[in-house]
N, C-alpha and C positions, 0 to 999 in steps of 0.2 A: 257385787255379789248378786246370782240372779235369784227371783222370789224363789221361794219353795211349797210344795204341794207336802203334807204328812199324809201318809196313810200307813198301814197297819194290817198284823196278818188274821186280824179277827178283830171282832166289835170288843171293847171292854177288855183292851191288852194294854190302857193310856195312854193313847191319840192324844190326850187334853193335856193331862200331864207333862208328855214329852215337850208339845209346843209350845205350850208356857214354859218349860226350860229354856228353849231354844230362842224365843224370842225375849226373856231375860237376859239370856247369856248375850245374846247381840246388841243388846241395849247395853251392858255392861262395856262391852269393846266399842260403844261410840256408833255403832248404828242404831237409826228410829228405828227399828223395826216394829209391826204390829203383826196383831192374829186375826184371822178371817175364819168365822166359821160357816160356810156359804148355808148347809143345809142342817136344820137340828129338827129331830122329831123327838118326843120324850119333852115337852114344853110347859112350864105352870103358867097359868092364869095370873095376870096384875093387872093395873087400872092401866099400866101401858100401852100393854098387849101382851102376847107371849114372849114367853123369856126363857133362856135354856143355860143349865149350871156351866157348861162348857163353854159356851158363848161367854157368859159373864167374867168366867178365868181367864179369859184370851184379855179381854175388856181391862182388866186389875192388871195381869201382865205386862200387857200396852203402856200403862197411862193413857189409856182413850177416854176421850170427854165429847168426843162428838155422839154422833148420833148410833142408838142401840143396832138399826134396822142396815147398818151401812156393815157394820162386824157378822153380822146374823139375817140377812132379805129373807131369808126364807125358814121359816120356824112353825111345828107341828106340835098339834098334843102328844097324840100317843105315841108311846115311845115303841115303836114299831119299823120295819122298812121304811126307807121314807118317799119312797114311789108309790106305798099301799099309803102311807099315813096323806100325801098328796090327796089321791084318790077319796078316802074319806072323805076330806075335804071340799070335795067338788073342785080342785085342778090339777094342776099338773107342773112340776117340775120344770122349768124352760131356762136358757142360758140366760136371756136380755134381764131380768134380776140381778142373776150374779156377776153379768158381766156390767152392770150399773154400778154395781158396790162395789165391786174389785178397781175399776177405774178410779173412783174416787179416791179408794184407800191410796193404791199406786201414787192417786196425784199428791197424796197428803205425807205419806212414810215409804220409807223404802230399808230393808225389804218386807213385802208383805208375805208372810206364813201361813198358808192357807191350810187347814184341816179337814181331810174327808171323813165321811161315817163310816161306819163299819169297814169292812175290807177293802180290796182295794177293787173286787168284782162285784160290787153290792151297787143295782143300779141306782140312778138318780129318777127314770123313767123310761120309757118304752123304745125311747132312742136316744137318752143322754146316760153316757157312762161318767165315770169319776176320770178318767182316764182324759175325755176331752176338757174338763176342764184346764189339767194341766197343759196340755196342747196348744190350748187356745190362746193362752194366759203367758204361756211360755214358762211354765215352773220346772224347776226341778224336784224331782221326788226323794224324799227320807221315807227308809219303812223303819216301822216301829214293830220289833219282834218282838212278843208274848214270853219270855222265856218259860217254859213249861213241856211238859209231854209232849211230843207231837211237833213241837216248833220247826223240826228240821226239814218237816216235807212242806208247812205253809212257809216258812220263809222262803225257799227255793223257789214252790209252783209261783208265791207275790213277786219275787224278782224277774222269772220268767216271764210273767205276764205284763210287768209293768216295759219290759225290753220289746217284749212281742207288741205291746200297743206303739210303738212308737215314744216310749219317754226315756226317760234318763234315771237313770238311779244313780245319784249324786253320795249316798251315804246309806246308814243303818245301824240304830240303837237299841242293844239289848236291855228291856225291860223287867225286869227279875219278879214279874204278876205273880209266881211262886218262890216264896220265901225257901222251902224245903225240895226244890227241885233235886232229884238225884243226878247226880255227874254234871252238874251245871258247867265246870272248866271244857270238859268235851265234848259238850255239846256247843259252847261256845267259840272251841277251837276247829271243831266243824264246821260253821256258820261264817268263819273268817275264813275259812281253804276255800270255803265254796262259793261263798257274795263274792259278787267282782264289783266290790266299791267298798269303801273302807269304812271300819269301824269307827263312828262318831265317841262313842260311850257309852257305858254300863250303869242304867239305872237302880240303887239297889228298891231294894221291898220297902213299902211305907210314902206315905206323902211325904213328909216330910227330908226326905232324902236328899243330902246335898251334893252328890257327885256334880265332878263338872264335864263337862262335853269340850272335846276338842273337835269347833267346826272350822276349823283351819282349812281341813278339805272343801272345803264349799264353797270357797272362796278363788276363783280362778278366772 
């Protein structure tokens, strides 16, 4: 099974959520899998260093016991873009980070589940997209659909675009972020006429939710 890249058709649609499913559910069938989350702005202060809730869930999903900064190299405060929150900080976003940590993971679990921020156009800096990391890395892409208002035009332009870069859309999980979504079946039944990659699974509303995913597809 080859790694996989998550992204999503807006920030705060459960990027975190879905991949800690996903890398559950694979640990369940007998693969190590772990979760990467190369870039996190939105960081609390510990005597560690910076720490980010999403990183930490990948971390607990895992069972990772190694090292914080191998899950997470690059972590910001403000919870902001993270090429501005970079910036703040006096640097910059560069691949030789994430492609330090992703190595290692690789050499440690297999598959590793990488998480991008925000969308899936949301850059890393002023010449790194989210797009080359998958690339680089060789992942295959899951989006993570928002189910809500609106979802029919971002999941389409996110699949366009992730085809138009050069990647693979391996899959895609509707995530039910609106509990009282009106026509949710038809909007659902549109989103499968028109992905050309097949439905993983329907997450319902609530953390706690235990739908299962069928990544059968992903496996090729």
């Amino acid at each position: 099974m080859k790694p996989l890249f998550v992204t999503g058709t807006d920030t705060g649609i459960g990027k975190t959520h879905v991949s800690c499913r996903i890398v559950s559910t694979l640990r369940r069938e007998g693969l190590d899998a772990v979760g990467m989350k190369p870039v996190a702005s939105g960081c609390r202060a510990t005597p560690e260093g910076l720490r980010n809730e999403d990183a930490e869930a990948l971390i607990a999903a895992s069972r990772w016991t190694g090292a914080y900064e191998t899950i997470n190299p690059l972590a910001f405060a403000d919870p902001i873009a993270p090429h501005i929150a970079a910036a703040d900080a006096g640097t910059a976003i560069t691949l030789a980070p994430i492609g330090a940590a992703y190595a290692l993971l690789a050499a440690a679990r297999a598959p590793v589940v990488v998480e991008g921020v925000g969308g899936w156009l949301a850059p890393l800096s002023d010449t790194l997209m989210q797009a080359d990391l998958a690339r680089v890395f060789g992942l295959d892409v899951v989006l993570v659909v928002g189910m809500r208002l609106g979802c029919l035009n971002h999941a389409l332009l996110t699949a366009r675009a992730i085809v138009e870069d050069g990647c693979r859309l391996a899959g895609w999980i509707a995530n039910r972020v609106d509990a009282d979504m009106p026509r949710f079946d038809e909007n659902l039944a549109t989103l499968r006429a028109r992905l050309a990659a097949p439905l993983l699974g329907v997450v319902a509303h609530g953390a706690d939710a235990t739908d299962t995913l069928d990544l059968a597809p992903l496996r090729r």
